[in-house]
Backbone as CSV, one residue per row, in Angstrom:
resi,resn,N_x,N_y,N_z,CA_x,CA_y,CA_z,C_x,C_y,C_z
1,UNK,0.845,-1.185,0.000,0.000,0.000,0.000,0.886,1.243,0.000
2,UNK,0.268,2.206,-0.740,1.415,3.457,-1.230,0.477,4.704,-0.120
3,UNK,0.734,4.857,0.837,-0.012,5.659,1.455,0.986,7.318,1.553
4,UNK,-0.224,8.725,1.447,0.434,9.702,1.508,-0.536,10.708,2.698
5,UNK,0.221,12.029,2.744,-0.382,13.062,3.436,-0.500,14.168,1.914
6,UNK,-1.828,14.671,2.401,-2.072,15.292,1.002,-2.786,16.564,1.566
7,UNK,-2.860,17.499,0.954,-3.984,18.662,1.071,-4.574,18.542,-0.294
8,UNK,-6.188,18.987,0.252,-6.666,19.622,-1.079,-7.998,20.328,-0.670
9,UNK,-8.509,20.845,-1.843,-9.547,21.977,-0.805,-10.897,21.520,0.433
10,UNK,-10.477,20.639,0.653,-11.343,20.055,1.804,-9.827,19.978,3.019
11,UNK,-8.684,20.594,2.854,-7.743,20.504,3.467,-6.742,19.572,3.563
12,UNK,-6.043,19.161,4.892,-5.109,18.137,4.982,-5.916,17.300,5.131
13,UNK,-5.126,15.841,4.702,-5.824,14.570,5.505,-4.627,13.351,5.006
14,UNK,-5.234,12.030,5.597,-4.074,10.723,5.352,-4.696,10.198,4.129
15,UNK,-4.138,9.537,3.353,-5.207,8.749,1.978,-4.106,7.607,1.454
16,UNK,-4.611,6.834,0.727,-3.645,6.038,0.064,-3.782,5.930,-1.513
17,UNK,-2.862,5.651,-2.026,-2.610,6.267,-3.527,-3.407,5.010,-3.985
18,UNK,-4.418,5.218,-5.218,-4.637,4.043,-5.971,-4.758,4.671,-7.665
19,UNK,-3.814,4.229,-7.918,-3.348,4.644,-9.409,-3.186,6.113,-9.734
20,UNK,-3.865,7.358,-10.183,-4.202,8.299,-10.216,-5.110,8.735,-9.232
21,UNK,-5.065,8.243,-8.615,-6.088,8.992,-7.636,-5.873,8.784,-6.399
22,UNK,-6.183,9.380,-4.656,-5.986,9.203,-3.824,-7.551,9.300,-3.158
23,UNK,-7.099,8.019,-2.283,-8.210,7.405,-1.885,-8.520,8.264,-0.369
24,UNK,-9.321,9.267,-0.333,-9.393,9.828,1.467,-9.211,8.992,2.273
25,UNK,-8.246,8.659,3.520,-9.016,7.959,4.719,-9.370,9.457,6.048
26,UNK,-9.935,10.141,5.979,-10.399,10.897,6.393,-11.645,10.541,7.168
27,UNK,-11.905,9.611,7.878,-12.780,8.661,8.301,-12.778,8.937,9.877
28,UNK,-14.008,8.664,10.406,-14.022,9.145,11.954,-13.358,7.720,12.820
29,UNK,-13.179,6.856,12.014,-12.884,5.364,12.498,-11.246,5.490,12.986
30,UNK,-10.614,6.240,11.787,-9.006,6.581,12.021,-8.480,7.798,12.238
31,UNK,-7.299,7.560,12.781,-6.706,9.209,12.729,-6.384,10.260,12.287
32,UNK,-6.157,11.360,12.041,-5.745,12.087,10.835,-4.617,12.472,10.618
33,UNK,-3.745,11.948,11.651,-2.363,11.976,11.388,-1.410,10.790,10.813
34,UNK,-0.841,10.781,9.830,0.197,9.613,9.353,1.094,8.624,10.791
35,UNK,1.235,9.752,11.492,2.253,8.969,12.704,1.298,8.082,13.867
36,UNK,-0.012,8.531,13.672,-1.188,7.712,14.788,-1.553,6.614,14.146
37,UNK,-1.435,6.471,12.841,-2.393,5.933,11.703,-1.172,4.671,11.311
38,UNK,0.001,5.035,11.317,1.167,3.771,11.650,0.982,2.950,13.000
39,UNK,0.685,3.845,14.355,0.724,3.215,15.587,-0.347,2.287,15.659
40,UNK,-1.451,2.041,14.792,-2.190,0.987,14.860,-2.103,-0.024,13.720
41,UNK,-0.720,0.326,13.349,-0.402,-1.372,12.782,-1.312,-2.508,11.797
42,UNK,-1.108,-3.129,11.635,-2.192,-4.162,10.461,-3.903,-3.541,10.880
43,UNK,-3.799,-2.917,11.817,-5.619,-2.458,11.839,-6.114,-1.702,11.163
44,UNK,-5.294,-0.949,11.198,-4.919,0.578,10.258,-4.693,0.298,8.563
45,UNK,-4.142,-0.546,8.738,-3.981,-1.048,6.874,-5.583,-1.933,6.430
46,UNK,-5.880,-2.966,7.528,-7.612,-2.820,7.130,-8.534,-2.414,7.045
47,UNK,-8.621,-1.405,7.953,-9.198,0.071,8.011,-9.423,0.192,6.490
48,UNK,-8.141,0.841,5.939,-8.077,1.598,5.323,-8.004,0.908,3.704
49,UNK,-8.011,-0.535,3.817,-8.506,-1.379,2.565,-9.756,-1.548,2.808
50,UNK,-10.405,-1.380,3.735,-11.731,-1.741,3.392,-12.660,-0.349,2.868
51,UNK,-11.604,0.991,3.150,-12.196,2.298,3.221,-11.902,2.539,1.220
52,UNK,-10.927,1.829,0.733,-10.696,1.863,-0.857,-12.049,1.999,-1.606
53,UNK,-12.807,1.148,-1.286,-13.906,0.561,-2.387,-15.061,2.108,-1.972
54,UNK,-15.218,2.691,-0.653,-16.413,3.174,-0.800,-16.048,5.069,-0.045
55,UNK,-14.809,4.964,0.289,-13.922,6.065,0.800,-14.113,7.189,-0.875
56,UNK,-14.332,8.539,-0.322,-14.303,9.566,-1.960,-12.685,9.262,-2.436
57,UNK,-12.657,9.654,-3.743,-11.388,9.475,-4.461,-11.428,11.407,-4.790
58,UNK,-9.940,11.612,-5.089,-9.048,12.427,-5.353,-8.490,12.616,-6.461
59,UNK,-8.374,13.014,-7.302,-7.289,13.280,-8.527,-6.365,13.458,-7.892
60,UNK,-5.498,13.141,-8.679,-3.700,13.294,-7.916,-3.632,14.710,-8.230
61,UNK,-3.943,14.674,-9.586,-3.481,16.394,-9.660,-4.146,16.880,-9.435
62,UNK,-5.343,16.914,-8.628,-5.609,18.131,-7.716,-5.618,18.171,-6.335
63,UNK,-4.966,17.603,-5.802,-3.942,17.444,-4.547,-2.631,17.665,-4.673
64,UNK,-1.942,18.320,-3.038,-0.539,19.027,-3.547,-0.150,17.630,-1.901
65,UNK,0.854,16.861,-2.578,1.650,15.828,-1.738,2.580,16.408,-0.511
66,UNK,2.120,16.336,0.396,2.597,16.778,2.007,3.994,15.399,2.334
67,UNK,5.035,15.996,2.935,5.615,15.093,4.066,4.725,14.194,4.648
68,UNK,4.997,12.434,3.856,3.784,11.606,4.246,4.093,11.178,5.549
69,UNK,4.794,11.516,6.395,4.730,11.148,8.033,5.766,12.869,8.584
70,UNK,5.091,12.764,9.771,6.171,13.571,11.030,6.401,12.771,11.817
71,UNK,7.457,12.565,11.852,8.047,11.478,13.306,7.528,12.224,14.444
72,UNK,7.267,11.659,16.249,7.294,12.507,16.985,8.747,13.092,17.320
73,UNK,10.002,11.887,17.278,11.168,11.939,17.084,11.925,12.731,16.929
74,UNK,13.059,13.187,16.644,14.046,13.666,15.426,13.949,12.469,14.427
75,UNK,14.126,12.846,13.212,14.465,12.247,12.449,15.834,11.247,12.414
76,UNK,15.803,10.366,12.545,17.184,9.719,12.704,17.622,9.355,11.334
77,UNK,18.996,9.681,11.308,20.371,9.644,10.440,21.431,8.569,10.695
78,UNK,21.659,8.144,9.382,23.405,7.430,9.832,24.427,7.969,8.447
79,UNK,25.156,8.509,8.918,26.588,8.818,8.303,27.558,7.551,7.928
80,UNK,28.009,8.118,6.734,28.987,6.940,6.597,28.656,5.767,6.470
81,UNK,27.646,5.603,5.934,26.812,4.046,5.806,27.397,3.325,4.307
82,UNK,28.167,4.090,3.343,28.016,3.262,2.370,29.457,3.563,2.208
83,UNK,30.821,2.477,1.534,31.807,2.214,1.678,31.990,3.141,0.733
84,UNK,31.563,3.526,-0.475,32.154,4.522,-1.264,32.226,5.841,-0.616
85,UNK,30.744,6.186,-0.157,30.702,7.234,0.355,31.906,7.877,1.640
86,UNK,31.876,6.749,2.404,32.682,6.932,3.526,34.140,7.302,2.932
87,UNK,34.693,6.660,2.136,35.777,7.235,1.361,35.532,8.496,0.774
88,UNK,34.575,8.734,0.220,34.360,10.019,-0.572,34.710,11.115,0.361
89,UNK,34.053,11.084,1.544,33.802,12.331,2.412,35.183,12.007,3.020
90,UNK,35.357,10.900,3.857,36.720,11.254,4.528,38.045,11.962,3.354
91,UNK,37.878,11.772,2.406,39.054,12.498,1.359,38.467,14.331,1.210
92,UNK,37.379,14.302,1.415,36.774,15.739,1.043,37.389,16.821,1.957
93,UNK,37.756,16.764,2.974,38.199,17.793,4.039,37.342,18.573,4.863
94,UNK,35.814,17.770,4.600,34.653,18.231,5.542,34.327,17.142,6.852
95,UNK,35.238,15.906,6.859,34.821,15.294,7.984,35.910,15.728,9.303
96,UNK,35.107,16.000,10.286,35.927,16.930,11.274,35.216,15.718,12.769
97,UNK,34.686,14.993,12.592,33.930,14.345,13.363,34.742,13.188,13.905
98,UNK,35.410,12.058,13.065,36.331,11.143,13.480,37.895,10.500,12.339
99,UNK,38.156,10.056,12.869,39.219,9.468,12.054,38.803,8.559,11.447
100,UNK,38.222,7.672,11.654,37.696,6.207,11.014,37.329,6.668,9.438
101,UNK,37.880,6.304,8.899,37.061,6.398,7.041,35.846,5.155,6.948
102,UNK,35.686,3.982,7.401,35.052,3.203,7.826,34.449,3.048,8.990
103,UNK,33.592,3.530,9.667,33.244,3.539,11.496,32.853,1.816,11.440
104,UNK,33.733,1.890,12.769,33.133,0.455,13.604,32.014,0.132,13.485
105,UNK,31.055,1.468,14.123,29.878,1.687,15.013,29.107,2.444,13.485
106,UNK,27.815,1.948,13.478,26.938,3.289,13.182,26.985,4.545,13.605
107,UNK,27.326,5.842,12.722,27.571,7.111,13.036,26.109,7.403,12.960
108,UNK,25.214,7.918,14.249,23.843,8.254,14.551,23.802,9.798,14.903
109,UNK,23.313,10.501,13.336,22.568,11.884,14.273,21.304,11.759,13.972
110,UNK,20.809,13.483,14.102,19.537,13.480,14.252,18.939,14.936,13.051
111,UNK,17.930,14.609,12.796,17.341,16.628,11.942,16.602,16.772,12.855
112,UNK,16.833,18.134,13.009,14.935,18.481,13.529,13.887,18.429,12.995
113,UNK,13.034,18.386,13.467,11.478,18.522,12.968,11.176,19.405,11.866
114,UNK,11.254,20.418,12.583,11.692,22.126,11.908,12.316,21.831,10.552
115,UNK,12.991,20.865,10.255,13.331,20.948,8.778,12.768,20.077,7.795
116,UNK,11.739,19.392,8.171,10.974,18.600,7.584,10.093,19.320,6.110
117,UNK,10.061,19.089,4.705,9.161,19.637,4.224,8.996,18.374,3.169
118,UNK,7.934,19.135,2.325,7.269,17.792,1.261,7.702,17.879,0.135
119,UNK,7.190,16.918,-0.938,7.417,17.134,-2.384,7.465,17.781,-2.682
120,UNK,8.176,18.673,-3.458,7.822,20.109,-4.806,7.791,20.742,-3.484
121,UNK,8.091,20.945,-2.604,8.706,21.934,-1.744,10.130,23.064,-1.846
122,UNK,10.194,24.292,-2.026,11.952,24.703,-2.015,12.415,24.425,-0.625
123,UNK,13.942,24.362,-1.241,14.800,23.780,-0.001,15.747,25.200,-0.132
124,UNK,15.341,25.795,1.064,16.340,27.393,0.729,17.870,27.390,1.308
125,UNK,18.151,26.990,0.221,19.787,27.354,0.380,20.097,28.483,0.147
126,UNK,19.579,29.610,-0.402,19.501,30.846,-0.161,19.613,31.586,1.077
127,UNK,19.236,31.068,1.760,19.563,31.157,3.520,20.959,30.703,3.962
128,UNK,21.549,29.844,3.474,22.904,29.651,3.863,24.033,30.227,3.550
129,UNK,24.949,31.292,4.242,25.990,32.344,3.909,27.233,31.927,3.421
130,UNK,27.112,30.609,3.966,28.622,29.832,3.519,28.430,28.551,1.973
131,UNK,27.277,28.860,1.251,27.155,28.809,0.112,27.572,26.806,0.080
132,UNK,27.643,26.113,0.958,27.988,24.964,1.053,27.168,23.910,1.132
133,UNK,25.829,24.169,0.576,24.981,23.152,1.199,25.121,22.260,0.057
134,UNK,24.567,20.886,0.474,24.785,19.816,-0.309,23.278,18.461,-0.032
135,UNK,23.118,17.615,-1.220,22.191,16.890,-1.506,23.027,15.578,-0.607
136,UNK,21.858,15.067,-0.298,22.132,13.131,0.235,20.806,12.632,-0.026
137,UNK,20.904,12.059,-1.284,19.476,10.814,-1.345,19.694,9.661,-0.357
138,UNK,18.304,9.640,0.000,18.518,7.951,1.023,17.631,7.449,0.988
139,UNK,17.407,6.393,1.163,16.180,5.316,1.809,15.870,5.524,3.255
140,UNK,14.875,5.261,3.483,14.191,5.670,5.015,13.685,4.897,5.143
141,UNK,13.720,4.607,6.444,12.599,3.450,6.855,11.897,4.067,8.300
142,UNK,10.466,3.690,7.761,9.317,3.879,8.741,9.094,2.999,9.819
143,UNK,8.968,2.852,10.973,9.109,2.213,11.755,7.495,2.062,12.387
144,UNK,7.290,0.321,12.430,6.453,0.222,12.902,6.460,0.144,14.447
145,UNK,5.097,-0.927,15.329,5.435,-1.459,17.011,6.658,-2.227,17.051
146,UNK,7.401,-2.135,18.410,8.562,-2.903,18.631,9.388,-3.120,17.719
147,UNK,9.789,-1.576,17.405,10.711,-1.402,16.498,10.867,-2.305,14.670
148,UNK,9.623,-2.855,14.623,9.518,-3.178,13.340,9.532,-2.828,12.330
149,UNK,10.174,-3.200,10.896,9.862,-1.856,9.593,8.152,-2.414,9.062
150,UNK,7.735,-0.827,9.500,6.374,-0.912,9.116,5.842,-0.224,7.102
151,UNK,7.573,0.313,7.275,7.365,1.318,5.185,8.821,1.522,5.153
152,UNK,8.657,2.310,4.038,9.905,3.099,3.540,9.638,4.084,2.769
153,UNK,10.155,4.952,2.672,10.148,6.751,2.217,11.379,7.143,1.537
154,UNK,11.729,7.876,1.072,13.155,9.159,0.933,12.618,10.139,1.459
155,UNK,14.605,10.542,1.681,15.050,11.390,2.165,15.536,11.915,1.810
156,UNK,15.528,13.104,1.443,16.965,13.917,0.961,17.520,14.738,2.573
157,UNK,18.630,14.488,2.641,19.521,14.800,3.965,20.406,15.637,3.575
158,UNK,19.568,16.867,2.994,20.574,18.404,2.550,21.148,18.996,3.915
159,UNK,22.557,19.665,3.858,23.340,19.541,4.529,23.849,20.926,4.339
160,UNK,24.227,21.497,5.174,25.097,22.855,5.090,26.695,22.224,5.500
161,UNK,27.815,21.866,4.316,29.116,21.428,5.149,30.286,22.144,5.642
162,UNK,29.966,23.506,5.618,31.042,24.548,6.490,30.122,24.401,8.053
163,UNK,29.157,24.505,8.006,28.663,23.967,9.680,28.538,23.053,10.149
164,UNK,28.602,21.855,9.262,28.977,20.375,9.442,30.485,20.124,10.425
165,UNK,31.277,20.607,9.286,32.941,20.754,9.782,33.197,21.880,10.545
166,UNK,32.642,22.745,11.040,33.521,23.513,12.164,32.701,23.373,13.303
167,UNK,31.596,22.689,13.347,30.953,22.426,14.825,31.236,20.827,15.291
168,UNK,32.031,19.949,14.571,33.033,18.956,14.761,31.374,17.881,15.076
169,UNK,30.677,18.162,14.232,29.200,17.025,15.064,28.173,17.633,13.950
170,UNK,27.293,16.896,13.445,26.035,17.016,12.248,25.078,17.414,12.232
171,UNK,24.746,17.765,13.665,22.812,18.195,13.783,22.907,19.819,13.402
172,UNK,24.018,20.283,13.685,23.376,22.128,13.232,23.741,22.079,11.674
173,UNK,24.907,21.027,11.197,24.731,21.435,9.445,23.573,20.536,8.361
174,UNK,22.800,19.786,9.437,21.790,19.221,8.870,20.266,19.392,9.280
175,UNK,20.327,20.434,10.093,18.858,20.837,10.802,18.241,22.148,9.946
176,UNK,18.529,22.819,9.493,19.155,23.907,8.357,17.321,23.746,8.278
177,UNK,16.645,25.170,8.294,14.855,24.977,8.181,14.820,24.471,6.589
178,UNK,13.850,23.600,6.105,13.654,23.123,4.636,14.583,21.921,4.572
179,UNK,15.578,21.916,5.121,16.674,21.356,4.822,16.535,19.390,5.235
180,UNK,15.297,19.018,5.046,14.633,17.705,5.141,13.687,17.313,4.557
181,UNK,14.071,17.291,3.440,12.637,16.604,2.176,12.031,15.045,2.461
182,UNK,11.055,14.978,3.006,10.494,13.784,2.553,9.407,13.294,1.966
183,UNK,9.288,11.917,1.553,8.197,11.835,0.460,9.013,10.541,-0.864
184,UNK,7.515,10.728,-1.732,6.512,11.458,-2.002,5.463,10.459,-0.747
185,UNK,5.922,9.690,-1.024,4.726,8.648,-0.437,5.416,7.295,0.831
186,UNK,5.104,6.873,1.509,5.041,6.108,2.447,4.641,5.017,1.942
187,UNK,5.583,3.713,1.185,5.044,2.315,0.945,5.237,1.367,2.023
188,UNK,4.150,0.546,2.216,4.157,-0.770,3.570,5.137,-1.535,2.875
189,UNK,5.857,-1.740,4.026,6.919,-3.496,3.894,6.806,-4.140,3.073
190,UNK,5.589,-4.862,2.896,4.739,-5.831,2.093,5.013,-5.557,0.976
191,UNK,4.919,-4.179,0.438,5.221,-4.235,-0.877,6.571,-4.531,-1.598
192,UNK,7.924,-4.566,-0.659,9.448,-4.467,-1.428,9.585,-6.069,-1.020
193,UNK,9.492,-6.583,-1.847,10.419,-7.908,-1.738,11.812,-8.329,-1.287
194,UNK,12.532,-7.100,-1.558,13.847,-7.576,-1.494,14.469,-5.848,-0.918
195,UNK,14.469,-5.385,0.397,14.704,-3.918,0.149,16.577,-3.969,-0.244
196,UNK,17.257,-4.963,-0.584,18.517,-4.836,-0.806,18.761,-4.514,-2.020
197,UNK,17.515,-4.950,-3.030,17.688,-4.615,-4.290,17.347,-3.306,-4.885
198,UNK,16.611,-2.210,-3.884,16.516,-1.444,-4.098,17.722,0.097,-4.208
199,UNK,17.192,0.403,-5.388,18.668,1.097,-5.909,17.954,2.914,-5.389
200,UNK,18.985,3.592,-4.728,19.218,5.142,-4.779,19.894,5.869,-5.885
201,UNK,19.070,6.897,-6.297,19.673,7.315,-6.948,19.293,8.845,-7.058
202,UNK,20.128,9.997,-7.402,19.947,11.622,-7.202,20.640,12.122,-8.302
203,UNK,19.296,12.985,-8.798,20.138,13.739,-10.317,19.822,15.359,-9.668
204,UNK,20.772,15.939,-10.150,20.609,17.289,-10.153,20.601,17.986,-11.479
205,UNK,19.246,18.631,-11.356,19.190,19.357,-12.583,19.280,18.530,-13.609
206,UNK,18.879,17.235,-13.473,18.689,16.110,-14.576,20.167,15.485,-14.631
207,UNK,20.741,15.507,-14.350,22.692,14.860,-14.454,22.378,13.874,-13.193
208,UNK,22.465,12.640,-13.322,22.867,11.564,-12.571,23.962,11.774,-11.489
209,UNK,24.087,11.848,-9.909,24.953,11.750,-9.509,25.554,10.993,-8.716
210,UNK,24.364,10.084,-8.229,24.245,8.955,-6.881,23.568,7.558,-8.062
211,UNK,24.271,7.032,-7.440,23.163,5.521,-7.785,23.880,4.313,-7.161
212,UNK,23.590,3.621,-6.464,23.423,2.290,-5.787,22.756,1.467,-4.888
213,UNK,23.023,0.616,-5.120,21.830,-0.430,-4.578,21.838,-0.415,-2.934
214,UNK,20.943,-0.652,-2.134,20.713,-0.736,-0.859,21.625,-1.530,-0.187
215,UNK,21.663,-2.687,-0.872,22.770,-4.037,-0.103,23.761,-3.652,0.125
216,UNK,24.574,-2.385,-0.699,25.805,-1.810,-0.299,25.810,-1.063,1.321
217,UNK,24.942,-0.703,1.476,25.135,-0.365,2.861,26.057,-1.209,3.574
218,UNK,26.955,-0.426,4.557,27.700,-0.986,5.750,26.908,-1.580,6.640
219,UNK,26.279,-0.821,7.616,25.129,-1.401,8.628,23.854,-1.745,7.616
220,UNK,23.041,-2.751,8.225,21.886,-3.350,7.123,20.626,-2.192,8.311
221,UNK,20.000,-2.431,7.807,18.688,-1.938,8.603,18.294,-2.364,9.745
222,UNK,18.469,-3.346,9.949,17.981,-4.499,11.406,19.189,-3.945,11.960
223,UNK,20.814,-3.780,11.727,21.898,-3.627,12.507,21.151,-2.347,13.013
224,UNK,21.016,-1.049,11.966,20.373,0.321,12.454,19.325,0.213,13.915
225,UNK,18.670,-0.570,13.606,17.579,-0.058,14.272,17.788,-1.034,15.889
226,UNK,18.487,-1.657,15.639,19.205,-2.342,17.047,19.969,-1.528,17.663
227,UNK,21.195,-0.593,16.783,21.994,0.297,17.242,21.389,1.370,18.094
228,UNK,20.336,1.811,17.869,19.422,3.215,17.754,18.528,2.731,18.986
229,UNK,18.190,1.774,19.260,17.338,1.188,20.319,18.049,0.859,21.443
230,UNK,19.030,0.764,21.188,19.667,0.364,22.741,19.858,1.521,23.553
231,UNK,19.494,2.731,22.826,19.617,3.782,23.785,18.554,4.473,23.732
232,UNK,17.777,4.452,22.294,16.810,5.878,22.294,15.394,4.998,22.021
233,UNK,14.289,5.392,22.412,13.304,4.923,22.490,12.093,5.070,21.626
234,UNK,12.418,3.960,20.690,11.956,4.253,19.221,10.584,4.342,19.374
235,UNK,9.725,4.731,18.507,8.329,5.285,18.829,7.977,4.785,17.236
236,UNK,6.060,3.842,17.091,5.583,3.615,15.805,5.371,5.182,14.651
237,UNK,6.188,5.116,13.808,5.884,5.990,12.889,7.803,7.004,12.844
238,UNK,8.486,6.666,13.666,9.811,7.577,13.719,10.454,7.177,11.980
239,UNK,11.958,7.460,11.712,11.947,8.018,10.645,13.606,7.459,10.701
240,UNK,14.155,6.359,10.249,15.448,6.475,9.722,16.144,6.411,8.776
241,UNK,16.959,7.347,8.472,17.273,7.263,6.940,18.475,7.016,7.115
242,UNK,19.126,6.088,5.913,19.602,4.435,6.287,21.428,5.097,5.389
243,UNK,21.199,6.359,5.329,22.716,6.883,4.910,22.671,7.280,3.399
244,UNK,23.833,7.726,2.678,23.900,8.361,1.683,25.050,7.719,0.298
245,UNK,24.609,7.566,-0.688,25.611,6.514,-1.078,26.935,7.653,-1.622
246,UNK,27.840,7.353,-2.621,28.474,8.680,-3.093,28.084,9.088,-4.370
247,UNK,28.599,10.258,-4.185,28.513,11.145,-5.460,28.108,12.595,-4.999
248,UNK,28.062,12.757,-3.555,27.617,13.868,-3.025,28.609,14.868,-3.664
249,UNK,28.161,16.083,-3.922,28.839,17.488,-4.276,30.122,17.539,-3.657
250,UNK,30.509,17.485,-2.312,31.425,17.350,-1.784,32.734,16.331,-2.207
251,UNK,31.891,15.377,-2.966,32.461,14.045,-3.391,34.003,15.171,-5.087
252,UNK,33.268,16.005,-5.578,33.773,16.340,-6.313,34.691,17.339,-6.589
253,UNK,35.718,17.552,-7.064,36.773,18.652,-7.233,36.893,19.632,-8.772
254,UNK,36.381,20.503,-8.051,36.291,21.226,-6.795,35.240,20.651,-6.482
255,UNK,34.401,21.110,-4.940,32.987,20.800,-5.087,31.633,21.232,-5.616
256,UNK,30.821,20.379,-5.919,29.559,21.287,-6.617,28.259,21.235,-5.775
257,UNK,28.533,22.363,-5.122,27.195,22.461,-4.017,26.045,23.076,-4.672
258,UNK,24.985,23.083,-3.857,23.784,23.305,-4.470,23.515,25.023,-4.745
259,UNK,22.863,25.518,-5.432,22.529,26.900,-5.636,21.145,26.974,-5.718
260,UNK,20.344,28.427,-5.831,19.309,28.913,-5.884,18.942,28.339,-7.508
261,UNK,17.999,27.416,-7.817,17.190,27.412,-9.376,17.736,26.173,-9.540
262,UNK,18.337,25.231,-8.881,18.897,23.841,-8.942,17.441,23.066,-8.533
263,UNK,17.238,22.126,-9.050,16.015,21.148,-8.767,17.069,19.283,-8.137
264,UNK,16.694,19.199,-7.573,17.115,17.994,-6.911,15.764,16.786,-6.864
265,UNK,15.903,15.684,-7.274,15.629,14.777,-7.732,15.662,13.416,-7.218
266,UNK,15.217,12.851,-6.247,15.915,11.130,-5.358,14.880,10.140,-5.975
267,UNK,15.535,9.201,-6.791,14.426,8.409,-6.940,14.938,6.830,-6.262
268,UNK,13.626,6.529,-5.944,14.118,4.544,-5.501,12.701,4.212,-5.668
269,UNK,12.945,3.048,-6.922,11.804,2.442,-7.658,10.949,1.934,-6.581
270,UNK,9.848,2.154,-6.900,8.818,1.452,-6.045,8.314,2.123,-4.882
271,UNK,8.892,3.316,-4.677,8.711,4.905,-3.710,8.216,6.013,-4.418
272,UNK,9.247,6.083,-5.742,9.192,7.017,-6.533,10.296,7.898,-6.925
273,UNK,10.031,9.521,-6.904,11.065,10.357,-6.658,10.703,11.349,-6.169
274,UNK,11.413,11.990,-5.314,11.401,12.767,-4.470,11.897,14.388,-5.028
275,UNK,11.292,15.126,-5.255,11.684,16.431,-6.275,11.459,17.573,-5.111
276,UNK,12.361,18.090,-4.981,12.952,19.590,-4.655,13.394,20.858,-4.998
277,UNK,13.329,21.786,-5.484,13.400,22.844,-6.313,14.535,23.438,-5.192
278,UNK,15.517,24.226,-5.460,16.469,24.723,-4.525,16.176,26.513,-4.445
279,UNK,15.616,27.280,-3.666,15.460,28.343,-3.628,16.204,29.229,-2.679
């Protein structure tokens, strides 16, 4: 099930995508939030198949696609998750955080809330003085009860990296307001067969710059969410995005960071793509 958060002139509400059209669950039976509407688990997905057949339908295009969950959370992050990448950045002269080019451990931060926005949203790098901000496509995973994967989403994990590297730690060059795209849509478990085969990939301005498959990850997802639990107290509907593969701006010499009129692009089949306009 491809479920989203949508507005349209009857306002916000939760719905699930069925072909061109989005199906309301706007129903007094369920919640109207994406993150309540995860916390009830397989009830919530019958709910809301049985709400398909007689629930009003939507044109897609006349609905504008919202951030299909808010964690109550921070958003959780892992750095350095993919072996190219980890090389990429440790050669770049923006990692100020550790020595390891490979970490032992899962490297765990966090975004704020505050930087959360949706599809076809701008991401204002226009706001940033040190002209350094930078794209990270990722896979996300939605978390169901007892830490289960209940979906998966993208992320784009835009980054300011002069505040990355001189505050020696990631949450102020990745909390940046706008600076957390997610979307378009929220797919259940059920639907990916294989999430290793699923490939990332980020074009800017239409130029290919990221692409690889999930299995490359260092930590797998189950390692993540074991790591992340032994200390912090995961909640149904939180938000981890599972790292960044390479090809990031930073990755390149010189580097090519993002500017004002740049459109950014994450796609992973079977999610979609995730489109950002850079303002």
């Amino acid at each position: 099930m491809k479920l989203v958060t949508f507005e349209s002139v009857s306002g916000a509400a939760i719905g699930l995508l069925d072909g061109g059209e989005i199906v309301s669950l706007a129903d007094p039976a369920l919640p109207s939030a994406m993150v309540d509407f995860v916390a009830l688990g397989e009830e919530g997905l019958q709910r809301a198949e049985a709400l398909r057949r007689t629930a009003p339908r939507i044109p897609l295009a006349e609905a504008a696609l919202l951030a299909p969950i808010r964690p109550r959370n921070n958003v959780m992050c892992v750095g350095k998750n993919y072996h190219e990448h980890a090389r990429e950045f440790a050669g770049s002269g923006f990692d100020a955080s550790a020595k390891q080019t490979v970490p032992d451990a899962p490297v765990i931060f966090t975004k704020a809330l505050s930087a959360i926005v949706g599809p076809g949203d701008g991401v204002r790098v226009s706001d940033d003085a040190t002209a350094t901000s930078d794209y990270e496509g990722e896979l996300a995973v939605v978390l169901g009860a007892g830490g289960s994967v209940y979906g998966y989403t993208i992320v784009n994990d835009v980054t300011i990296r002069d505040l990355q590297k001189r505050h020696v730690q990631f949450f102020i060059g990745k909390s940046a307001y706008t600076y957390c795209p997610i979307g378009p849509v929220l797919v259940t478990a059920d639907e990916v067969d294989d999430v290793g085969l699923l490939r990332v990939q980020t074009r800017i301005n239409g130029e290919l710059r990221q692409d690889a498959p999930v299995k490359d990850l260092i930590f797998d997802i189950p390692q993540l969410i074991s790591s992340i639990s032994r200390a912090v107290r995961l909640e149904p509907g939180d938000v981890i995005a599972t790292g960044t593969p390479a090809g990031v701006g930073i990755g390149f010499d010189p580097p090519r960071f993002l500017a004002p009129g740049d459109v950014m692009e994450v796609t992973i089949d079977g999610i979609g793509t995730l489109t950002n306009p850079c303002t």
